[in-house]
Each structure stands twice: as structure tokens, then as C-alpha cells.
C-alpha positions in Angstrom: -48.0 21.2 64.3 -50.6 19.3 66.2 -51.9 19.9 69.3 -50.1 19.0 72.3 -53.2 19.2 74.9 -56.9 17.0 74.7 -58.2 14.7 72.7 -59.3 14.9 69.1 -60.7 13.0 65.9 -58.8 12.5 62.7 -61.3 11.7 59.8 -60.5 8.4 57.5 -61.2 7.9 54.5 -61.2 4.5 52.5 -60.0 3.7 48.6 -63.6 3.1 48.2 -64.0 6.8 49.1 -66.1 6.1 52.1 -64.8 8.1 55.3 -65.7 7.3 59.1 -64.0 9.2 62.0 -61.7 7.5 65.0 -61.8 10.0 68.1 -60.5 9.5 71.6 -57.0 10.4 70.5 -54.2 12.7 71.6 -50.8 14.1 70.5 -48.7 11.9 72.4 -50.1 8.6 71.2 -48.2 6.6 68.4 -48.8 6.5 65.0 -48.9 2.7 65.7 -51.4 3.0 68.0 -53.6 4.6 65.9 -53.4 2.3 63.0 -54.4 -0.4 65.9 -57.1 1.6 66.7 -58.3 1.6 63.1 -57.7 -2.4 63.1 -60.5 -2.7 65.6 -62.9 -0.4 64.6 -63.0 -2.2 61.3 -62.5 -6.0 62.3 -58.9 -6.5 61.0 -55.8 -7.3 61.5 -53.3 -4.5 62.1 -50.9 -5.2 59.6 -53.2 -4.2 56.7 -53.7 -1.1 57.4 -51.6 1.2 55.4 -52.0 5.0 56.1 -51.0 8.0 54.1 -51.5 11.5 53.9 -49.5 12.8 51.0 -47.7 10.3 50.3 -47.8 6.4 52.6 -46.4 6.9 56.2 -43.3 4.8 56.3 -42.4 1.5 59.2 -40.5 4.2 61.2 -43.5 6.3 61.3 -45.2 3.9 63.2 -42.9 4.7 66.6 -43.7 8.7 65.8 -46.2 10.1 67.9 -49.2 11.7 66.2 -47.9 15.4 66.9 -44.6 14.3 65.3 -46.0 13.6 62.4 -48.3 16.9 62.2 -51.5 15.1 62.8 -54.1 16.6 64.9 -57.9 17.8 65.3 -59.6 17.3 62.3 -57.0 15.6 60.0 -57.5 13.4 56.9 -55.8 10.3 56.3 -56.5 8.1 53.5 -56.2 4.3 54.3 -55.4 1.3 52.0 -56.0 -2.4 53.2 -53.4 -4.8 52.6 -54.2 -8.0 51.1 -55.5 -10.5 53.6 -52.9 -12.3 55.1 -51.4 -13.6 58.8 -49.7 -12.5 61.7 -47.4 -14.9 63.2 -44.6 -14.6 65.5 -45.0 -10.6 66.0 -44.9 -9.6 62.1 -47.4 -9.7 59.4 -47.1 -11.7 56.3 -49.0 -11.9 53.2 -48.4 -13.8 49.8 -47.7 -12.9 46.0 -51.0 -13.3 43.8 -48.8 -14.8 41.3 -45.9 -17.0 41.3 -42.7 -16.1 39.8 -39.7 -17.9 38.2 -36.4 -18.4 41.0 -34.5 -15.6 38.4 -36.6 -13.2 38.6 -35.9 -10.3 40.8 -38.3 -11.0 43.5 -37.2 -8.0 45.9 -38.3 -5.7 43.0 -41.5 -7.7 42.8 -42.0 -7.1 46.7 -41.3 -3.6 46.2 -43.8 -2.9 43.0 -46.4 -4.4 44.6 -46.9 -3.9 48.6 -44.6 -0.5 49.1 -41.0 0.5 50.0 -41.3 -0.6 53.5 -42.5 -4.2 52.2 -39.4 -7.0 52.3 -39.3 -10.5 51.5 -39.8 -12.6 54.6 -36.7 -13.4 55.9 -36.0 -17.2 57.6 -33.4 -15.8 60.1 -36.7 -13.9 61.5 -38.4 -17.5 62.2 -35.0 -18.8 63.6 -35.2 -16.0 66.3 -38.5 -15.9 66.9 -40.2 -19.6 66.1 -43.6 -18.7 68.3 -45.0 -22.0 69.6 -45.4 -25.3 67.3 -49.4 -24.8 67.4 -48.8 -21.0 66.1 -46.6 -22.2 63.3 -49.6 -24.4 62.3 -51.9 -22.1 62.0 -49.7 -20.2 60.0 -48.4 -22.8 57.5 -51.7 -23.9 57.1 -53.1 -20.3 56.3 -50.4 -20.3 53.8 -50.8 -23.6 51.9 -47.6 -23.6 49.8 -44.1 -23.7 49.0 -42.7 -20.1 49.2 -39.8 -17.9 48.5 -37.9 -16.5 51.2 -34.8 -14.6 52.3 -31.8 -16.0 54.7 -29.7 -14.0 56.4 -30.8 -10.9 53.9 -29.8 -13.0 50.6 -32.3 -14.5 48.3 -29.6 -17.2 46.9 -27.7 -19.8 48.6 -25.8 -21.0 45.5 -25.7 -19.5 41.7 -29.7 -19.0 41.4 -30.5 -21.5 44.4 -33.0 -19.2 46.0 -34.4 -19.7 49.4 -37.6 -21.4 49.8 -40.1 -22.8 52.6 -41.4 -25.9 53.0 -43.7 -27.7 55.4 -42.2 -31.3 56.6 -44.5 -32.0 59.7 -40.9 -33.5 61.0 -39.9 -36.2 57.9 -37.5 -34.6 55.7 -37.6 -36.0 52.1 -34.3 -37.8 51.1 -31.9 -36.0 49.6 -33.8 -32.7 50.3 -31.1 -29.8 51.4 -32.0 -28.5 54.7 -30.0 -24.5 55.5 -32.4 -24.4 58.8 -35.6 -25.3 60.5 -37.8 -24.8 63.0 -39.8 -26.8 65.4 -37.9 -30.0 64.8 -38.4 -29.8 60.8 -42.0 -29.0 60.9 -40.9 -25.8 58.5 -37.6 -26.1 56.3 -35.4 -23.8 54.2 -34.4 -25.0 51.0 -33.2 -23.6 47.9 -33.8 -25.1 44.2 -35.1 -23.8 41.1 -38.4 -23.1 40.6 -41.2 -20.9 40.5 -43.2 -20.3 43.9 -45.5 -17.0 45.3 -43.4 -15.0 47.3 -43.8 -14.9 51.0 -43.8 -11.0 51.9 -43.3 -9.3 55.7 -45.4 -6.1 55.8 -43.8 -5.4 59.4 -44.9 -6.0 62.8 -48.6 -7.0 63.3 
């Protein structure tokens, strides 16, 4: 059990197998808070850091406090960065390497390659929470391509009709099936059949 009084270091170390130390912590801050901590001290955004100790600390864990979790003085955590991607609206998004056909079972995909905890972004997330136009910008731009998506926790609208983004800058193409938007049709939700990189949320940012 980790201490409940003082402050402490836990020691770090990378993939790369180099290790560096983050002190100044205590038993009743958050796993969260920690991996924020982390963020800075390298230069990075906080949704790509991953930690583990046996085995990867879970989205839930983030809310645990250090002494929940059994961390204390002098514990080792290994870290993994997540592929570079962008935070936008409160969560953390990166995209598939590779693309991959509408058939294909994209959740499993997800899964394989970013973790349990990863999920396919879901539109109903930017419905609720559309951040400002300028925001959504950024972010479209960072991404630079068509992508799957979820709505409403399903990948299909229709048969194999899965959900996809697209950037309109407000002029819908003719003909082109809108199921939402955001910002007055600067982002749309579509679904057709094709093959796109996967747009994955790695949790809040």
C-alpha cells in the first residue's frame, strides 16, 4: 500500500529503456494527474501517455489516487507514447496508420492496435461537445481526411453503410446523406462504402 503522508518520486522508464524520475508527488493525487505531470516534463500532449506497471493502467484508473493504485516512494512505471495525434473538445484522438475496407471489423482494429480502453471516435461525442468553430479547424485540419466513425455507439447506419466524417466548410455536395453536423456543416456524418483510416478516441486529453 503506498504511503499516505509526504511527498515522493516514482521512477519512469521509457520503451526506449531510458528512465528519468517525476517527484513532488503524494498519495492523494490522481493517477490522472500524474500522467499530466509526465505530459509536461516531456513536451507532450497528455493523451499519449500510456502507463503500466504489470500490465497498462486502465481509463478508470486515471480517477484512482496514486495510493489506490499501490504506487508510492520509489515505484516503477513503464510508459508508452501514443501515436501523435490531437486533443480537441476535452478528448484525444489519433488516426489508423492504414486504411481499412467499410467490412472490416474496425472495433477489433481499434482494439489490436491502441489498447482495450481505445474506442472508435464516436460523432454523438462532437454533437455534445462541438468546442468552438476555430477549434474544429485546427482539428480537421490536423486530420486531413475522410474518416470512420461511430454514431450513437454503432458503426453502420444501413446494411454495411458505416459512419464516416467529412469536412464541408458549410456546402454540402448534392446528393450527399447528411445523419448530423456540426458548426453549420463545416464537419458531416455520412455513411457509404469505402475504405478510410479510422478515427480513434484514446480518452480525455
Amino acid at each position: 500500500m503506498a504511503e499516505s503522508t509526504g511527498t515522493f518520486f516514482v521512477t519512469i522508464t521509457k520503451v526506449s529503456g531510458e528512465s528519468f524520475q517525476i517527484d513532488g508527488l503524494s498519495a492523494t493525487m490522481t493517477l490522472n494527474e500524474l500522467r499530466l505531470k509526465i505530459a509536461k516534463y516531456l513536451g507532450v500532449a497528455g493523451g499519449r501517455i500510456q502507463l503500466m506497471c504489470e500490465t497498462p493502467f486502465t481509463i478508470e484508473d486515471r480517477q484512482k489516487t496514486l495510493s489506490e493504485l499501490g504506487i508510492g516512494a520509489q515505484t516503477s512505471l513503464s510508459l508508452m507514447l501514443i501515436a501523435n495525434g490531437m486533443g480537441f473538445a476535452g478528448r484525444y484522438y489519433v488516426l489508423t496508420e492504414d486504411a481499412w475496407r467499410n467490412e472490416e471489423d474496425t472495433y477489433a482494429i481499434v482494439t489490436k492496435q491502441f489498447g482495450p480502453d481505445a474506442k472508435m471516435a464516436d460523432f454523438d461525442h462532437f454533437v455534445a461537445n462541438p468546442g468552438t468553430k476555430e477549434d474544429c479547424i485546427a482539428f480537421l485540419t490536423f486530420l486531413g481526411c475522410n474518416a470512420w466513425v461511430q454514431y450513437e455507439g454503432k458503426r453502420f447506419w444501413s446494411g454495411d453503410r458505416h459512419y464516416f466524417i467529412e469536412r464541408h466548410d458549410g456546402k454540402v455536395p448534392s446528393g450527399w446523406l447528411v445523419h448530423n453536423s456540426i458548426h453549420d456543416h463545416l464537419l458531416d456524418l455520412g455513411s457509404w462504402f469505402s475504405k478510410n483510416r479510422i478515427l480513434v478516441d484514446l480518452g480525455e486529453e
